[in-house]
PDB file of N, CA, C and O in Angstrom:
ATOM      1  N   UNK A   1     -12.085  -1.660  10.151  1.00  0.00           N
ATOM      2  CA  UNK A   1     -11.712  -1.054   8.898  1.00  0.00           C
ATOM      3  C   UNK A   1     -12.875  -1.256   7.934  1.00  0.00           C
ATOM      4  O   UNK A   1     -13.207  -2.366   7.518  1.00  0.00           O
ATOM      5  N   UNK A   2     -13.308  -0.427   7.697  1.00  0.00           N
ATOM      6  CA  UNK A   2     -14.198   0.051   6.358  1.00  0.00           C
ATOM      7  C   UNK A   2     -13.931  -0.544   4.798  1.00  0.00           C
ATOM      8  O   UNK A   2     -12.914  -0.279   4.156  1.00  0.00           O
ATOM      9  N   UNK A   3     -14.942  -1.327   4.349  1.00  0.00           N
ATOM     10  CA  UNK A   3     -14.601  -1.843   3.302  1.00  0.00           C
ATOM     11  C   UNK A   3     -13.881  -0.909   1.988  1.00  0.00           C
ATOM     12  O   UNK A   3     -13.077  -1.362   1.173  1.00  0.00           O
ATOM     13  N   UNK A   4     -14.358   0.369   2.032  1.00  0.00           N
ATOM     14  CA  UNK A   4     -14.019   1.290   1.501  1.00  0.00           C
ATOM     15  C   UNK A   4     -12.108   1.838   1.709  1.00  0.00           C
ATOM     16  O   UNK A   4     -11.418   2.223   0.764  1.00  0.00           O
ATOM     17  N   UNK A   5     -11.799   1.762   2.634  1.00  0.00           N
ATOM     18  CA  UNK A   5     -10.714   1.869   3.343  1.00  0.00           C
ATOM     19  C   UNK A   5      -9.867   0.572   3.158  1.00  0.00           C
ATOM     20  O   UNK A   5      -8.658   0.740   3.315  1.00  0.00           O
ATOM     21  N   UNK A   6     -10.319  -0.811   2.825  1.00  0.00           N
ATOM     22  CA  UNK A   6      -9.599  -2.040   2.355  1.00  0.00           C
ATOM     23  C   UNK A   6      -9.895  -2.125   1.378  1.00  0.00           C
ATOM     24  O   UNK A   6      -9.428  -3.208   1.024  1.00  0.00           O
ATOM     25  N   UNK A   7     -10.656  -1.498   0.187  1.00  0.00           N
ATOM     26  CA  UNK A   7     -10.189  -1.258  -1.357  1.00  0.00           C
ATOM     27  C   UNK A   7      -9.358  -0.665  -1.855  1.00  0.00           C
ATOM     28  O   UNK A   7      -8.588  -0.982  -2.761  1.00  0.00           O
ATOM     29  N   UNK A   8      -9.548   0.956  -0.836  1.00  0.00           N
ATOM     30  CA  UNK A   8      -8.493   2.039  -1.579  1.00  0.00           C
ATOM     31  C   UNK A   8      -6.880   1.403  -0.970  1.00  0.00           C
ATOM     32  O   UNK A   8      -5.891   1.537  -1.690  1.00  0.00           O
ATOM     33  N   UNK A   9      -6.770   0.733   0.381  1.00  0.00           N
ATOM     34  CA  UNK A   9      -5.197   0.268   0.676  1.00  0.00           C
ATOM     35  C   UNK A   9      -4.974  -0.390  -0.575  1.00  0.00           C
ATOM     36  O   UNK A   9      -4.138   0.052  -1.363  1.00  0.00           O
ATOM     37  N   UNK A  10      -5.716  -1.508  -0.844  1.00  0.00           N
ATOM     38  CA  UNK A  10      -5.500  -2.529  -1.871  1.00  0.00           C
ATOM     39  C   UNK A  10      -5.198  -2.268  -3.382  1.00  0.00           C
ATOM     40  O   UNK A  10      -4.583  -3.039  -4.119  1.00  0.00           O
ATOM     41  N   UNK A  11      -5.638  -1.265  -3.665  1.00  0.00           N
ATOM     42  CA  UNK A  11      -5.670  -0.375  -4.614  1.00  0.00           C
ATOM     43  C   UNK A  11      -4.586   0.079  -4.641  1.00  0.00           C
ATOM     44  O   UNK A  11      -3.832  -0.337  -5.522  1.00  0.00           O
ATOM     45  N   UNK A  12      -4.064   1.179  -3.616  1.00  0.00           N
ATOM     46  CA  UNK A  12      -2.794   1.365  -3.849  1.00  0.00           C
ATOM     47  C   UNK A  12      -1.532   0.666  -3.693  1.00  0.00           C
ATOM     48  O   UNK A  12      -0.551   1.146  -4.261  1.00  0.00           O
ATOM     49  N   UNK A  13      -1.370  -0.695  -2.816  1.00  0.00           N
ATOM     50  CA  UNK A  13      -0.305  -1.567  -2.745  1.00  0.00           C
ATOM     51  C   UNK A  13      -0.533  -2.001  -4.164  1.00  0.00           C
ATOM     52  O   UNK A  13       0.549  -1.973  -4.751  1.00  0.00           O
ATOM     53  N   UNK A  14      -1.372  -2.337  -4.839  1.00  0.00           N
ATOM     54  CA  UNK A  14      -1.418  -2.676  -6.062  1.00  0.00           C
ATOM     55  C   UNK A  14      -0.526  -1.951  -7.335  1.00  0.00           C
ATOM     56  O   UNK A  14       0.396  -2.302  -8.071  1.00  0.00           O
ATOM     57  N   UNK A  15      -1.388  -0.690  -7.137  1.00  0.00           N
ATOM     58  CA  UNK A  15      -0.675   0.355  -7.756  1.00  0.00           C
ATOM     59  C   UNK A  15       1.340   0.151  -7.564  1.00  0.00           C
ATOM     60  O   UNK A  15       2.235   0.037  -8.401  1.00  0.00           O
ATOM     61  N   UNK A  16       1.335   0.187  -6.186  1.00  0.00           N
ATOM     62  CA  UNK A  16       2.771   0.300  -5.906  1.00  0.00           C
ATOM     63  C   UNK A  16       3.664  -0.863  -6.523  1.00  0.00           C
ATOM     64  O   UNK A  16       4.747  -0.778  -7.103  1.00  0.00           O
ATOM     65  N   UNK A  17       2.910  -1.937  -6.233  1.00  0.00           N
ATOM     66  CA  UNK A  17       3.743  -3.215  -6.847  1.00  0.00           C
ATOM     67  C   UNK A  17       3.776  -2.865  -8.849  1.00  0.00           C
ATOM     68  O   UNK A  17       4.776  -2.894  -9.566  1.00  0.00           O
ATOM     69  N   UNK A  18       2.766  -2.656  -9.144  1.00  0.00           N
ATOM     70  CA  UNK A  18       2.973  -2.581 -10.511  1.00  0.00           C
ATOM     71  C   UNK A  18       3.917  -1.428 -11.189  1.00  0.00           C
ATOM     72  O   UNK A  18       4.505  -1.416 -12.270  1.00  0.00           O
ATOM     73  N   UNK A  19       3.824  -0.353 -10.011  1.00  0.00           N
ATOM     74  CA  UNK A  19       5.347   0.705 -10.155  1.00  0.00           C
ATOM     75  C   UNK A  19       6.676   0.261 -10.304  1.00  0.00           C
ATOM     76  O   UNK A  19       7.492   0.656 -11.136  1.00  0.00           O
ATOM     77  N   UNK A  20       6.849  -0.719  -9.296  1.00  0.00           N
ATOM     78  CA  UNK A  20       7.780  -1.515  -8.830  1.00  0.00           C
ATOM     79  C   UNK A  20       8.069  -2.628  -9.890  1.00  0.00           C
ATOM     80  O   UNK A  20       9.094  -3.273 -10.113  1.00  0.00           O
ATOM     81  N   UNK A  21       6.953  -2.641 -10.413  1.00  0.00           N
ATOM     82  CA  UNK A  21       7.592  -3.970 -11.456  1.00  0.00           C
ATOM     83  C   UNK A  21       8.077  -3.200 -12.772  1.00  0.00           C
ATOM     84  O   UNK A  21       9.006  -3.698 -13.408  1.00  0.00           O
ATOM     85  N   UNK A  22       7.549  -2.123 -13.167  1.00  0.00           N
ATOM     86  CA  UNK A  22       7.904  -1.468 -14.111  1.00  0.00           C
ATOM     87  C   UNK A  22       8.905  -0.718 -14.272  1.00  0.00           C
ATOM     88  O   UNK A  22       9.245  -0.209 -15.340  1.00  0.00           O
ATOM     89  N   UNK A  23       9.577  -0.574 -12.949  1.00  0.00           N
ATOM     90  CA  UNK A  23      10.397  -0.064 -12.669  1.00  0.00           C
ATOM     91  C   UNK A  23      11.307  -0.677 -12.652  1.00  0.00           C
ATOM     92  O   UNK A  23      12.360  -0.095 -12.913  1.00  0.00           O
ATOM     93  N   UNK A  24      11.336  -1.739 -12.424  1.00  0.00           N
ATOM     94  CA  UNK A  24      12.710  -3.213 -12.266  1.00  0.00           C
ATOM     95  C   UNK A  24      13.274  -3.327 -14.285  1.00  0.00           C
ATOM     96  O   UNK A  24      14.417  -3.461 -14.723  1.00  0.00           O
ATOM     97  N   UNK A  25      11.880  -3.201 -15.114  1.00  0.00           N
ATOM     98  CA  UNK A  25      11.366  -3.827 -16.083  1.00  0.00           C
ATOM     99  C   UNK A  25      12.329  -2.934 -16.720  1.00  0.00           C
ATOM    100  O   UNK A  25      13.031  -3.490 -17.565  1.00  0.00           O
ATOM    101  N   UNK A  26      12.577  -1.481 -16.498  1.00  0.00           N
ATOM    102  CA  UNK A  26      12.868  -0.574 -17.385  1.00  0.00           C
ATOM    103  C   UNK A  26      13.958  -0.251 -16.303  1.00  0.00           C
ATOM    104  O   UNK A  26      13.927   0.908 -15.891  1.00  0.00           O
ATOM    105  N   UNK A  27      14.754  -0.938 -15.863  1.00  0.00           N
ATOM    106  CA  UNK A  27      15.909  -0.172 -14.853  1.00  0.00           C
ATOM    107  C   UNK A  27      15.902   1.208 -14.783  1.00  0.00           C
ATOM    108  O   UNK A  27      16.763   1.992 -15.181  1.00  0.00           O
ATOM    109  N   UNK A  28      14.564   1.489 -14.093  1.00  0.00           N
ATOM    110  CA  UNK A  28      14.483   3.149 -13.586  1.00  0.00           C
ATOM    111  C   UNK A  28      14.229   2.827 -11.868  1.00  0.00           C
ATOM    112  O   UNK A  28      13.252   2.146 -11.558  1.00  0.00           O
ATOM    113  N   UNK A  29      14.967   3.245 -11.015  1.00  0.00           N
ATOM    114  CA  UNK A  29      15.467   3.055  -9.883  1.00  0.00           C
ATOM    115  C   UNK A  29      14.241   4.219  -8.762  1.00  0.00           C
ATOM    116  O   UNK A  29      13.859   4.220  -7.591  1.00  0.00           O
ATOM    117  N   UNK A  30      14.119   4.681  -9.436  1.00  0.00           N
ATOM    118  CA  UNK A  30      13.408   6.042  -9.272  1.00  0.00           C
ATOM    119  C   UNK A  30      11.969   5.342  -9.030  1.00  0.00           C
ATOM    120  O   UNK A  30      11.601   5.086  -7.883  1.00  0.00           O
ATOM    121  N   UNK A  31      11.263   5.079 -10.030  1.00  0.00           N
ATOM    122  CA  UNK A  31      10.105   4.257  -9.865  1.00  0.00           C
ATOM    123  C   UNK A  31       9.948   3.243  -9.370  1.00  0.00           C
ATOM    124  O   UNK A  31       8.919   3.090  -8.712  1.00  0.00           O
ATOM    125  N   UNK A  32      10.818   2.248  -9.479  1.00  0.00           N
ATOM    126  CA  UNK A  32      10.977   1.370  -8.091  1.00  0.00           C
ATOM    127  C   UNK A  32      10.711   1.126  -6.825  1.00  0.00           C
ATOM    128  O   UNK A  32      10.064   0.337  -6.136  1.00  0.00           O
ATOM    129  N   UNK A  33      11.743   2.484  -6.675  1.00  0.00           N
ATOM    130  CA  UNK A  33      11.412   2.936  -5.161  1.00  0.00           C
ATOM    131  C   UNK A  33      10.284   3.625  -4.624  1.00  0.00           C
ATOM    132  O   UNK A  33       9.954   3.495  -3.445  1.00  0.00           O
ATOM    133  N   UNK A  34       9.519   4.542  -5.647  1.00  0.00           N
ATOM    134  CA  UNK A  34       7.934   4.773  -5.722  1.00  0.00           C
ATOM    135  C   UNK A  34       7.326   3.759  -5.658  1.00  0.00           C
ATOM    136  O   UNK A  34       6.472   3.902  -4.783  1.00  0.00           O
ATOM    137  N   UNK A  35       7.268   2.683  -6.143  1.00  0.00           N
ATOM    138  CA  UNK A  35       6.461   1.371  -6.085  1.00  0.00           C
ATOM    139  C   UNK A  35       6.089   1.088  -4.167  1.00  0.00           C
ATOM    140  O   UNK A  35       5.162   1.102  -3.357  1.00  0.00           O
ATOM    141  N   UNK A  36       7.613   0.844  -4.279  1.00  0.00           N
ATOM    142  CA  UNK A  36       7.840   0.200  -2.848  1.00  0.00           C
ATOM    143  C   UNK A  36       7.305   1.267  -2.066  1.00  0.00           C
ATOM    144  O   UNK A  36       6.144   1.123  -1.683  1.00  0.00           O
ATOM    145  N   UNK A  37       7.861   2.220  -1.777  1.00  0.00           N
ATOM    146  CA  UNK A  37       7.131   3.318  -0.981  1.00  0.00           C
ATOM    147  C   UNK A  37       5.713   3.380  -0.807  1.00  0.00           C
ATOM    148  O   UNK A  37       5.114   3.330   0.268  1.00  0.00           O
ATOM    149  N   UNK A  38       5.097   3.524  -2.254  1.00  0.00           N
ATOM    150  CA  UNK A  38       3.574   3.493  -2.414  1.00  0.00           C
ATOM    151  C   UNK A  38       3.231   2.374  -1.293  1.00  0.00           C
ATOM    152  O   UNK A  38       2.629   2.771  -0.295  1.00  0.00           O
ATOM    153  N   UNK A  39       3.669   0.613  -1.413  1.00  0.00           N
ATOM    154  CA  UNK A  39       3.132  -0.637  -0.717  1.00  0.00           C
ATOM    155  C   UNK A  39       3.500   0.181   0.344  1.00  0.00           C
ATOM    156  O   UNK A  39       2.411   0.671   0.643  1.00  0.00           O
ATOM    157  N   UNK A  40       4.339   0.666   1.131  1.00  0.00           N
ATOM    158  CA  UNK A  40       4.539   0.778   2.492  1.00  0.00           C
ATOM    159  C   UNK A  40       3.599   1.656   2.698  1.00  0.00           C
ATOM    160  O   UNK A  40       2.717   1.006   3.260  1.00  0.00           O
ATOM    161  N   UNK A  41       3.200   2.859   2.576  1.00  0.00           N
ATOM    162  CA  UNK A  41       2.284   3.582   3.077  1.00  0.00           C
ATOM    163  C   UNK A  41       0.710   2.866   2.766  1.00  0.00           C
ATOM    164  O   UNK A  41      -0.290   3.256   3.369  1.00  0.00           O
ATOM    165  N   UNK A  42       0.688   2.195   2.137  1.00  0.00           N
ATOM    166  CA  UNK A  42      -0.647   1.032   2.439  1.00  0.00           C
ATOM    167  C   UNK A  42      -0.638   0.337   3.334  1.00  0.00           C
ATOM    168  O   UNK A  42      -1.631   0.071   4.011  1.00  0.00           O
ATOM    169  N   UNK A  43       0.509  -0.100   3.514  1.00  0.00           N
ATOM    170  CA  UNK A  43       1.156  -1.514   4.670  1.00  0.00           C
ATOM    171  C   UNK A  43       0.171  -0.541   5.750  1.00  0.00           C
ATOM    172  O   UNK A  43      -0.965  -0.865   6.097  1.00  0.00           O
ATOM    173  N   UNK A  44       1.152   1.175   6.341  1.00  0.00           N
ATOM    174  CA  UNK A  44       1.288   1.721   7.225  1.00  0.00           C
ATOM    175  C   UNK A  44      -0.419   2.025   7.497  1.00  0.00           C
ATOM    176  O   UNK A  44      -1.000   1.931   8.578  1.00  0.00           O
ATOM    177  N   UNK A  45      -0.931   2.362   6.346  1.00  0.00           N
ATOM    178  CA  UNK A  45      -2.302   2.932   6.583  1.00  0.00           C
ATOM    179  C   UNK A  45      -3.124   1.346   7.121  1.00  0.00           C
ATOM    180  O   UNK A  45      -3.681   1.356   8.219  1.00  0.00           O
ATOM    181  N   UNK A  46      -3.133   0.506   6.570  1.00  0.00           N
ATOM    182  CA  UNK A  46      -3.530  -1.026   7.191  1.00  0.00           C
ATOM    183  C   UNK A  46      -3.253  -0.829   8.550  1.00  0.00           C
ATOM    184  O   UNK A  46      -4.087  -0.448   9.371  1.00  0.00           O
ATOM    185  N   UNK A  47      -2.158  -1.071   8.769  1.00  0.00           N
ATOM    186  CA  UNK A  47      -1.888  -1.432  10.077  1.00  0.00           C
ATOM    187  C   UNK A  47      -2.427  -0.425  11.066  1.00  0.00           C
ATOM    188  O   UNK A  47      -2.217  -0.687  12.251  1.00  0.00           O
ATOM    189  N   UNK A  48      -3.058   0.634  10.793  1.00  0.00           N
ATOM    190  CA  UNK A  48      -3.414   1.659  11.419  1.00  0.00           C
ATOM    191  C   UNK A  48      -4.699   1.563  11.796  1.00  0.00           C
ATOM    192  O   UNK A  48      -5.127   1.996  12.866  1.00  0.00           O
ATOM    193  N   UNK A  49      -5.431   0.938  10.856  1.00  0.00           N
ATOM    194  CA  UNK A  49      -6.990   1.126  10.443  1.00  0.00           C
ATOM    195  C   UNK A  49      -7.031  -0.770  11.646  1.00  0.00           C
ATOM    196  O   UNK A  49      -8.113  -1.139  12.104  1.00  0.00           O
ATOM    197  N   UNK A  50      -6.160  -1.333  11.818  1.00  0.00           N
ATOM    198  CA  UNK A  50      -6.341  -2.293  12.386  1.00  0.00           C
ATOM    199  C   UNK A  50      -5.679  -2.294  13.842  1.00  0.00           C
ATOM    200  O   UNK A  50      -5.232  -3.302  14.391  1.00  0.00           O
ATOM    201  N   UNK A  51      -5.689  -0.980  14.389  1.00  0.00           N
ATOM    202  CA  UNK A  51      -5.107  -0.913  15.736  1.00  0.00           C
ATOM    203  C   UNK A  51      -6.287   0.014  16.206  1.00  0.00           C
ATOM    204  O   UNK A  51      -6.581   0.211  17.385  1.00  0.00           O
ATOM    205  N   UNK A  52      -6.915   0.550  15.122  1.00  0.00           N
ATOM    206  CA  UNK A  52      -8.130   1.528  15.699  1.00  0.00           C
ATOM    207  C   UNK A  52      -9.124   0.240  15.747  1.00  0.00           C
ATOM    208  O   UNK A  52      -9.656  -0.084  16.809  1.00  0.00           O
ATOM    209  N   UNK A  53      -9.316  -0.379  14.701  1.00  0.00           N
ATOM    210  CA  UNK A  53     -10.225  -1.783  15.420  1.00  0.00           C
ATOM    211  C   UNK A  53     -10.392  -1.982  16.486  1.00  0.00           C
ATOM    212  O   UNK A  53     -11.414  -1.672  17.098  1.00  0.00           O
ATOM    213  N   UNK A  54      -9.112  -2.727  17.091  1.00  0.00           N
ATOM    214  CA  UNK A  54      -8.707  -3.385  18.008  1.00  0.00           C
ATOM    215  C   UNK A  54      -8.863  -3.081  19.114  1.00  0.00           C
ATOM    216  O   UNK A  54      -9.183  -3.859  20.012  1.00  0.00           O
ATOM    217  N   UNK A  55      -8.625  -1.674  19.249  1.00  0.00           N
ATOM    218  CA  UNK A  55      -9.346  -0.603  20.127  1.00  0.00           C
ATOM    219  C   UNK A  55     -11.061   0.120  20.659  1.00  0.00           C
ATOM    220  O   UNK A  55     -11.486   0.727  21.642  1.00  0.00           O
ATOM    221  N   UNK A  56     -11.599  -0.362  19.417  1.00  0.00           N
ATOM    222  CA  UNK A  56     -13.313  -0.449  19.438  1.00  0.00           C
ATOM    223  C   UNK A  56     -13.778  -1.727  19.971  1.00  0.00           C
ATOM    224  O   UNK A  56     -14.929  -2.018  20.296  1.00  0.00           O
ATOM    225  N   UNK A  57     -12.829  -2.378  20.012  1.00  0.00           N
ATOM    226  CA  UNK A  57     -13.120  -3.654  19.889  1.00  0.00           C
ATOM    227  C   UNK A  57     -14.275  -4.744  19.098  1.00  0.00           C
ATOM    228  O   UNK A  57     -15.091  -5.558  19.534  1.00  0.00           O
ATOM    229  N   UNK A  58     -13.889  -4.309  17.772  1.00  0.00           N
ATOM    230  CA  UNK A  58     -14.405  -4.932  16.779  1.00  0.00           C
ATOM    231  C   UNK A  58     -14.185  -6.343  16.774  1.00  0.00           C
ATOM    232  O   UNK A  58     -14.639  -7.036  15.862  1.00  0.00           O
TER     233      UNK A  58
END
């Protein structure tokens, strides 16, 4: 994984958690669940970028 590629994940789980907190903050349920969503598709893109590794054998 590309350092570039472990900023922008990081970036957006970031993003997502601070959705998520603002969302708790202001009982909007809606953004919340954008938060969380956002972290998971970082989670998903991580875990991706670290099975193609694994496979080069980096």
């Amino acid at each position: 994984m590309g350092l570039d590629d472990k900023a922008e994940n990081a970036a957006e789980k970031l993003g997502g958690k601070g959705k998520e907190a603002v969302g708790k903050a202001t009982d909007d349920e809606k953004l919340e669940a954008e938060g969380k969503g956002d972290q998971f598709k970082a989670n998903m893109k991580e875990a991706g970028e670290n099975v193609k590794d694994a496979f080069k054998g980096d």
